[in-house]
MDAnalysis code that builds the backbone (N, CA, C; Angstrom):
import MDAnalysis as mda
import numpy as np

u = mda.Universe.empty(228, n_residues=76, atom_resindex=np.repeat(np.arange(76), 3), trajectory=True)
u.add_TopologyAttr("name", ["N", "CA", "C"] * 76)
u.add_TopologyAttr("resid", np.arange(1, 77))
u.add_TopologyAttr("resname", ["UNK", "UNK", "UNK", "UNK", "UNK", "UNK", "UNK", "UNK", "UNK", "UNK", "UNK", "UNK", "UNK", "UNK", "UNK", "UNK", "UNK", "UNK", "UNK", "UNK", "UNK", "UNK", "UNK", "UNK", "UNK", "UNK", "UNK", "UNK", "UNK", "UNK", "UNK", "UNK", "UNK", "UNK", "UNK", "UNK", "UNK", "UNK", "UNK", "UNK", "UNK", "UNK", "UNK", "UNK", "UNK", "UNK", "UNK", "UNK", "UNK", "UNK", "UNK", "UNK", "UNK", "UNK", "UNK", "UNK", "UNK", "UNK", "UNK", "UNK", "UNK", "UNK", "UNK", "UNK", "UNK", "UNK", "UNK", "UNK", "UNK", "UNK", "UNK", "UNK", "UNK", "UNK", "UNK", "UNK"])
u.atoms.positions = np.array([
    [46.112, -65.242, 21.535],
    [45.342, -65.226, 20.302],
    [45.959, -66.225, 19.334],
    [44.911, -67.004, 18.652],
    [45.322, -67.732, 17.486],
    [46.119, -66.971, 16.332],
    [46.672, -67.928, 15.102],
    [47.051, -66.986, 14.040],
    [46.171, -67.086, 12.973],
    [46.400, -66.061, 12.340],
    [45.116, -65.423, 11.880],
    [44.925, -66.508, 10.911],
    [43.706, -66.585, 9.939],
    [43.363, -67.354, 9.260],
    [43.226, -66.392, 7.726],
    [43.430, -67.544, 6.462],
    [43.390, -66.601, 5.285],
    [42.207, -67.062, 5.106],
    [41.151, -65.844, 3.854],
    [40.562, -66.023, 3.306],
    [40.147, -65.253, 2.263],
    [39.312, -65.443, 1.284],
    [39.555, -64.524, -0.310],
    [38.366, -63.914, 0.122],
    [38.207, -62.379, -0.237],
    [36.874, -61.467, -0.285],
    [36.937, -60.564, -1.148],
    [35.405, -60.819, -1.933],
    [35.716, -59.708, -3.288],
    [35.132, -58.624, -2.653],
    [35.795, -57.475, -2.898],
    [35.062, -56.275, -2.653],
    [34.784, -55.831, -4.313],
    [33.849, -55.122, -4.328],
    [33.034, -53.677, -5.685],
    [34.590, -53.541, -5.421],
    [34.930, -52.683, -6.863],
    [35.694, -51.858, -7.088],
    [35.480, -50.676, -6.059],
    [34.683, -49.385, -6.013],
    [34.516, -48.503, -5.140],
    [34.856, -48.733, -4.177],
    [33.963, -50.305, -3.343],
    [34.912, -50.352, -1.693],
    [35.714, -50.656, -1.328],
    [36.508, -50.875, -2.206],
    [38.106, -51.525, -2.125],
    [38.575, -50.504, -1.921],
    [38.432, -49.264, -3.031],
    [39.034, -48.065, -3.502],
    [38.950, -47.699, -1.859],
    [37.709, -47.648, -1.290],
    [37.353, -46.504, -0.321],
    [37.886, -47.090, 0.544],
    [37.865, -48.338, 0.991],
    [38.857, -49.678, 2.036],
    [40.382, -48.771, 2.387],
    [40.705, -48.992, 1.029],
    [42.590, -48.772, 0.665],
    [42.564, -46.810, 1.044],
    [41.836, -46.261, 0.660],
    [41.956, -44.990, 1.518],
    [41.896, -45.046, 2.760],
    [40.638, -45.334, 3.553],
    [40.374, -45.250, 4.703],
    [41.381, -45.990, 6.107],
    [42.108, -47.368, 5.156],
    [43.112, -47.670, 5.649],
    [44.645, -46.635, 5.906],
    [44.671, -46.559, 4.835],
    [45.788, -45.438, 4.662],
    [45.920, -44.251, 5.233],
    [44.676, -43.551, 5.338],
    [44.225, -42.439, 6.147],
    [44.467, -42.813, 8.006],
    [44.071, -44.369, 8.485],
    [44.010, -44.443, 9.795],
    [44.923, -45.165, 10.219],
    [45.990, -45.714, 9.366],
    [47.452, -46.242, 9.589],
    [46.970, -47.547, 10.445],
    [45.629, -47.939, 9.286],
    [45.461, -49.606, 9.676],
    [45.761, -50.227, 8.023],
    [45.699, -52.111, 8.698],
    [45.625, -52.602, 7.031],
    [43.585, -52.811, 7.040],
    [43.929, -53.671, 5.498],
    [42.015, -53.681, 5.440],
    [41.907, -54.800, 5.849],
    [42.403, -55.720, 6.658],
    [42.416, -56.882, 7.005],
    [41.961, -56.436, 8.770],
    [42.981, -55.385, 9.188],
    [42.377, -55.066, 10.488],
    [40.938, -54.134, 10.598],
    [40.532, -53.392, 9.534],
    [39.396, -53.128, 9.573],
    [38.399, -53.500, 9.040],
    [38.372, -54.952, 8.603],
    [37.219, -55.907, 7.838],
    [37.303, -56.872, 9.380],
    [38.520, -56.750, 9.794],
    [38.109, -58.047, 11.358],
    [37.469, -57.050, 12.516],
    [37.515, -55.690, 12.686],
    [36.503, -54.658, 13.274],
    [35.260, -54.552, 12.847],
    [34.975, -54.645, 11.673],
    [33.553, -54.566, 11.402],
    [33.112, -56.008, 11.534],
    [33.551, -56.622, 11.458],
    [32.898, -58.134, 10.956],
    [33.076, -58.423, 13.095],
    [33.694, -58.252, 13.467],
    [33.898, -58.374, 15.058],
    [32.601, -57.229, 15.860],
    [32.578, -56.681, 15.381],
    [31.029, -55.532, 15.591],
    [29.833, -56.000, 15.281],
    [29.871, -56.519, 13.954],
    [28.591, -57.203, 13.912],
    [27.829, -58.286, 14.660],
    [29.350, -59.362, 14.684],
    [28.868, -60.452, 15.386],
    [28.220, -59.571, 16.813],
    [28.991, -59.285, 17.559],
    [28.785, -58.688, 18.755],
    [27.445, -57.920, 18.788],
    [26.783, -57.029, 18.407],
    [25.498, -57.200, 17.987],
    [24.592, -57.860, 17.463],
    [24.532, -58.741, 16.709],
    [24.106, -60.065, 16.808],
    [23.977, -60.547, 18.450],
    [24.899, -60.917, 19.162],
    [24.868, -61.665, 20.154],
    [23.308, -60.376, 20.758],
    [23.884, -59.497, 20.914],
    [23.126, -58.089, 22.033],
    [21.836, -58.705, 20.986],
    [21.439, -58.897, 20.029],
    [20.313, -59.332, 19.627],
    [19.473, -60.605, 19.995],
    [20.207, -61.170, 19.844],
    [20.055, -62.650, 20.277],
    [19.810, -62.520, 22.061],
    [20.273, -61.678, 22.395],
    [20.505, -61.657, 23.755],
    [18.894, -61.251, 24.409],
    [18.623, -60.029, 23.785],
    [17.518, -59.465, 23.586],
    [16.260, -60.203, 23.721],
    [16.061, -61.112, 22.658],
    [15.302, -62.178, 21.742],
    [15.141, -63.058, 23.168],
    [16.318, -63.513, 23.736],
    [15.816, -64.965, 24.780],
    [15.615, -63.777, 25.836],
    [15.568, -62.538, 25.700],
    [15.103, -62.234, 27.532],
    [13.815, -61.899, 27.239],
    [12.894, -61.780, 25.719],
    [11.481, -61.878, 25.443],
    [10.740, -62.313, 25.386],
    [11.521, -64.035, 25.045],
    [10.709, -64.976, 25.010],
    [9.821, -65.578, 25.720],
    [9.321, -64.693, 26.492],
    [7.964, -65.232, 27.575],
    [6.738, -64.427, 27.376],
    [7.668, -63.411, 26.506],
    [6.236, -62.206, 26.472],
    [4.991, -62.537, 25.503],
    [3.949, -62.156, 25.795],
    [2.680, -62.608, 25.011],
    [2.638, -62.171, 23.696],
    [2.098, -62.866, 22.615],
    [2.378, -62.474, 21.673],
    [0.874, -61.482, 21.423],
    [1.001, -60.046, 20.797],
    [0.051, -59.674, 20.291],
    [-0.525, -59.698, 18.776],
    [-1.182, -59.876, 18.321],
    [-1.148, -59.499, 16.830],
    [-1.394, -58.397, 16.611],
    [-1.593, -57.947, 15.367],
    [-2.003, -56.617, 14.918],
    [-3.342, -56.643, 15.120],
    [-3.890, -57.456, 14.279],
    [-5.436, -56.995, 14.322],
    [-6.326, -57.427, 16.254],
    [-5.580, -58.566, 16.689],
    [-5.565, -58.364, 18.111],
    [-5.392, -56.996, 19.155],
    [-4.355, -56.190, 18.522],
    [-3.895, -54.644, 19.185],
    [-5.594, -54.156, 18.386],
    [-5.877, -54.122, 17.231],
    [-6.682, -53.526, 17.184],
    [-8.212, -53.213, 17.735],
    [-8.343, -54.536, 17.615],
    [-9.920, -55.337, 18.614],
    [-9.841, -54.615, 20.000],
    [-8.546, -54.672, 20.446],
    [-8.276, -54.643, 21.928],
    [-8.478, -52.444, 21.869],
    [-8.331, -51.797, 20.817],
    [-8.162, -50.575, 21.153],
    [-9.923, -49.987, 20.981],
    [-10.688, -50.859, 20.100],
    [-11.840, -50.533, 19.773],
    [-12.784, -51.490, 20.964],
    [-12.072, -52.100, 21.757],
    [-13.093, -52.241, 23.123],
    [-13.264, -51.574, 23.747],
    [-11.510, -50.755, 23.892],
    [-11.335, -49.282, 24.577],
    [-11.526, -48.178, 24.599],
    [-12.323, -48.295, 23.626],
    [-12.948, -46.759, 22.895],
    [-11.886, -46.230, 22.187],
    [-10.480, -46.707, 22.492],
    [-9.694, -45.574, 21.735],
    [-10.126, -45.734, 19.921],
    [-10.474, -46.500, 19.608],
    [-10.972, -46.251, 18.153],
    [-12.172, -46.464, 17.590],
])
């Protein structure tokens, strides 16, 4: 692993407050649990993205297309 990199982040007052507990409480710093969340997100992102290119072939419907298509069908 590289070494870590600095950077400035304002937190609200409150989530700092709640940061500096929740750290303290789980005998992490807020540096290791801002690089967990921010490492979670990306990573969903990707599962999104991932998602997105295995769709991209599918037909597009519209709405009022779904609709036309349900009132041919009798369903409406």
């Amino acid at each position: 692993m590289s070494s870590p990199k600095r950077a400035t982040v304002y937190f609200d007052p409150e989530v700092h407050k709640a940061l500096r507990l929740r750290a303290a409480a789980s005998d992490q710093s807020i540096s290791d649990m801002v690089n967990q969340a921010v490492r979670a997100s990306l990573a969903e992102d990707a599962m999104d993205q991932a998602a997105f290119a295995k769709r991209k072939r599918e037909r597009v419907v519209t709405f009022d297309g779904f609709v036309q298509g349900m009132k041919q069908r009798g369903l409406l």
